[in-house]
C-alpha positions in Angstrom: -6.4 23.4 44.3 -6.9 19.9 43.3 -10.1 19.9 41.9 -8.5 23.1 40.0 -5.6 21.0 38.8 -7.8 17.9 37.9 -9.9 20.6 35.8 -6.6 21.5 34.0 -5.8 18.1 33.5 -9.4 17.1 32.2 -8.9 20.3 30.0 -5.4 18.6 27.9 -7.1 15.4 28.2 -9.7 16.5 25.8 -7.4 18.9 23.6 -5.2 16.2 22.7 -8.5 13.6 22.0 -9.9 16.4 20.1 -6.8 16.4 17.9 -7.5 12.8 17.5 -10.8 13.0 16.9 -12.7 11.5 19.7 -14.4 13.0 22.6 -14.6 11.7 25.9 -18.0 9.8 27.2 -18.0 10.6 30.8 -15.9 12.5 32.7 -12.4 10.5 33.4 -11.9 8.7 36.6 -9.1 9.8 38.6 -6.7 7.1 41.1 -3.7 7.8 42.7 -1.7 5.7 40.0 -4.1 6.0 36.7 -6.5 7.5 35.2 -9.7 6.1 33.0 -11.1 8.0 30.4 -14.2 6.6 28.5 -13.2 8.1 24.9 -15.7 7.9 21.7 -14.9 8.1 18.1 -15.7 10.4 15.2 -17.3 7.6 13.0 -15.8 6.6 9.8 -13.2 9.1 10.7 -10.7 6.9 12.8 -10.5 3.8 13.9 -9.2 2.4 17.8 -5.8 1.4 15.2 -5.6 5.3 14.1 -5.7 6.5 18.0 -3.1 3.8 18.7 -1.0 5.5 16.3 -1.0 8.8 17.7 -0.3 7.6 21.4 3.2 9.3 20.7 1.9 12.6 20.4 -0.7 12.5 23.0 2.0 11.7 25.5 3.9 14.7 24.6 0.6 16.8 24.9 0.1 15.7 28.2 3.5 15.3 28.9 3.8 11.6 30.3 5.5 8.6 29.0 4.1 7.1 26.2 4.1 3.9 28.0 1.6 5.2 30.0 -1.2 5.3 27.7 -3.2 1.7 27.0 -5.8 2.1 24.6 -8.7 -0.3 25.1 -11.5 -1.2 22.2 -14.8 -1.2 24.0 -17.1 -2.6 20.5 
């Protein structure tokens, strides 16, 4: 059931990058107390600023603070 729920949680990770319009590199890294998710961006679409705006909406997407999301540039 965990792999299942991790599955699920992979699944709304991507929706609500898709919305954002970046995609995930690798498949997200999953600890206890966080989760890492390599993320790429639609070029010339958005910028690392952009997804920083819409951290707000992710969280309600997947439904955690929005505290809890750090967005890291990786030039």
């Amino acid at each position: 059931a965990k792999g299942e729920q991790t599955a699920a949680e992979t699944g709304l990770l991507e929706k609500s990058l898709g919305k954002a319009k970046a995609k995930l590199r690798s498949e997200p890294k999953v600890e206890p107390t966080k989760v890492t998710a390599p993320y790429q961006l639609a070029k010339g679409e958005i910028t690392n600023a952009d997804l920083g705006n819409r951290i707000t909406q992710m969280a309600s997407e997947l439904g955690i603070s929005p505290n809890s999301i750090r967005i890291v540039a990786d030039p």
